[in-house]
C-alpha positions as CSV (number, residue, x, y, z in Angstrom):
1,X,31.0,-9.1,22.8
2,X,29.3,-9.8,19.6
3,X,31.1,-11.1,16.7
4,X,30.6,-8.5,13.7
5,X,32.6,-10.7,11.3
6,X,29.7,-13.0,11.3
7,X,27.3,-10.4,9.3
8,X,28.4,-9.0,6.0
9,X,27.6,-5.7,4.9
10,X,25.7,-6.7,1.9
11,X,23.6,-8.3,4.7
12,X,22.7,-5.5,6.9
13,X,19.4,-3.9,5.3
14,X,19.0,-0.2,6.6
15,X,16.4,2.1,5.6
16,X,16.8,5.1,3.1
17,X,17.9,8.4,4.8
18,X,14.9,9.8,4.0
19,X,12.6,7.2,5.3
20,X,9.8,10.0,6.0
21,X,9.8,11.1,3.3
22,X,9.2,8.1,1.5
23,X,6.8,7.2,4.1
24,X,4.5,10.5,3.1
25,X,5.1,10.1,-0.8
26,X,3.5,7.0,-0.5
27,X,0.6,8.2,2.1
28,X,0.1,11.2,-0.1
29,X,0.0,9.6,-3.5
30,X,-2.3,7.3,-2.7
31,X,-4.9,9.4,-1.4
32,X,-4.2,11.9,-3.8
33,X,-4.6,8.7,-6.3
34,X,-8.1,7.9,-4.4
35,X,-9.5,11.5,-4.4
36,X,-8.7,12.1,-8.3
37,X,-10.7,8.8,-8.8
38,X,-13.4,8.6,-6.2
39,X,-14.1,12.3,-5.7
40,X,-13.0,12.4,-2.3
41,X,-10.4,10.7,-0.7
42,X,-9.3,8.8,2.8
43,X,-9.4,10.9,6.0
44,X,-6.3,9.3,7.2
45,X,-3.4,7.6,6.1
46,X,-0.3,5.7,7.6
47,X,2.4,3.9,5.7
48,X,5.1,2.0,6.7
49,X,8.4,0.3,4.8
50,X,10.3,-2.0,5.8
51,X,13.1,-4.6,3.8
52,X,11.0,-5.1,0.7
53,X,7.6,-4.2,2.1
54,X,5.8,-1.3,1.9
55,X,2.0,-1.3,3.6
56,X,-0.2,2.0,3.7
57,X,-3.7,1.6,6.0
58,X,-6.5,4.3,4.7
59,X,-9.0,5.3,7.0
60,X,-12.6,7.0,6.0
61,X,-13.0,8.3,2.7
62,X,-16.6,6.3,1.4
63,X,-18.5,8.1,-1.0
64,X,-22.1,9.1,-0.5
65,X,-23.1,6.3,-3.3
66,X,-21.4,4.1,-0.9
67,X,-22.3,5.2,2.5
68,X,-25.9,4.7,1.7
69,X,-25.0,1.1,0.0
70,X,-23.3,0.5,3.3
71,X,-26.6,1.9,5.7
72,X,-28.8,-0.3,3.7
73,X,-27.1,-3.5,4.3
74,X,-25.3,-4.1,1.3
75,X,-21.6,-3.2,2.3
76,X,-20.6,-6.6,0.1
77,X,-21.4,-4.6,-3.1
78,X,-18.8,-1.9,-1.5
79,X,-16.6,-4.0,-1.5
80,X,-16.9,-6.2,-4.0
81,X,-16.6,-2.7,-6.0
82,X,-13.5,-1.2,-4.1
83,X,-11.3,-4.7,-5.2
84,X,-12.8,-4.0,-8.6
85,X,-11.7,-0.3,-8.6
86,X,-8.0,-1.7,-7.2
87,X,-7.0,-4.2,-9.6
88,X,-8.2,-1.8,-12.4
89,X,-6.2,0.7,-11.1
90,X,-2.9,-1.5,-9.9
91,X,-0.4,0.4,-12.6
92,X,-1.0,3.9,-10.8
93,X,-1.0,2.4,-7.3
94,X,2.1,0.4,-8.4
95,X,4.1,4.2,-9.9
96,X,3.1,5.9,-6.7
97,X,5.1,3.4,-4.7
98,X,7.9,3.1,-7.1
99,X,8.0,6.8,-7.6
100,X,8.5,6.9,-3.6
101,X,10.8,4.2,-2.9
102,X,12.8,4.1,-6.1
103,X,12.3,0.4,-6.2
104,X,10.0,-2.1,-8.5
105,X,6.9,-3.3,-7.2
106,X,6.5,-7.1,-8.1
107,X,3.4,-8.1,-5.9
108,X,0.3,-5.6,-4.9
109,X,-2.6,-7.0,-2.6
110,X,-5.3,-4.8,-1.3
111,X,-7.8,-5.5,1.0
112,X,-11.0,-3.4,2.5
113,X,-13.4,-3.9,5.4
114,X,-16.1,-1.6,6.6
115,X,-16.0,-1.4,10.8
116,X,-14.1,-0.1,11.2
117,X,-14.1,1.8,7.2
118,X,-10.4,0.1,6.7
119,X,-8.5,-0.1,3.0
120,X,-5.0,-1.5,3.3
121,X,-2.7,-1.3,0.4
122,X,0.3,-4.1,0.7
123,X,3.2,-3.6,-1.9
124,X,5.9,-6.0,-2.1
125,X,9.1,-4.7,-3.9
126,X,12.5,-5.6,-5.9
127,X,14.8,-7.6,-4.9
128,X,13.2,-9.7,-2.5
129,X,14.2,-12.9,-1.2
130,X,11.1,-14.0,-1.2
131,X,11.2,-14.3,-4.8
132,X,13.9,-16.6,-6.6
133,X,13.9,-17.7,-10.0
134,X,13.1,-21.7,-9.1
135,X,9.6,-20.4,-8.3
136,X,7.2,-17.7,-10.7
């Protein structure tokens, strides 16, 4: 028999009743977010959140500027441009999230590859105990 005294309810994390939709808030916004700005957006989407971590994976979505960069050989400029496009852009990404989860984003990371044509969008959010105030 397990020992429930031992956990505390402050303790328990348990995810929002309406954990789907959070999940397609997030999935939606940020392609919505990508097509307004790129002219088209991803193909596919998938989000997940858990604890204080919310992650979204976008699939397809290149322009035709970048599809031909990409055929000739020069995917790094694709890149190199997409991180650009994503630190330039971090308040929006950041509202779409805390739109959808009702919580404060305190870290965004991003990072793209091109085979398979992968953007991944990691959101860390408020409170966290991965954030105390002994380090910045």
């Amino acid at each position: 028999m397990r020992d429930n005294a031992a956990v505390s309810p402050d303790r328990i994390k348990t995810r929002p009743s309406n954990h789907g939709d959070v999940l397609t808030a997030v999935s939606d916004g940020l392609v919505a977010l990508l097509k307004e700005f790129y002219g088209r957006g991803p193909t596919q989407a998938k989000s997940y959140y858990e604890d204080d971590l919310v992650v979204c994976v976008l699939r397809g979505g290149f322009s035709r500027v970048e599809q031909t960069l990409l055929d000739g050989g020069r995917g790094a400029a694709v890149i190199e441009q997409r991180m650009a496009f994503q630190d330039l852009m971090r308040d929006r990404f950041e509202a779409v999230i805390e739109d959808a989860t009702g919580r404060k984003v305190v870290g965004f990371m991003s990072g793209n590859q091109q085979s398979p044509d992968m953007m991944c969008e990691v959101f860390m959010l408020a409170p966290t105990d991965l954030i105390t105030d002994k380090h910045p």
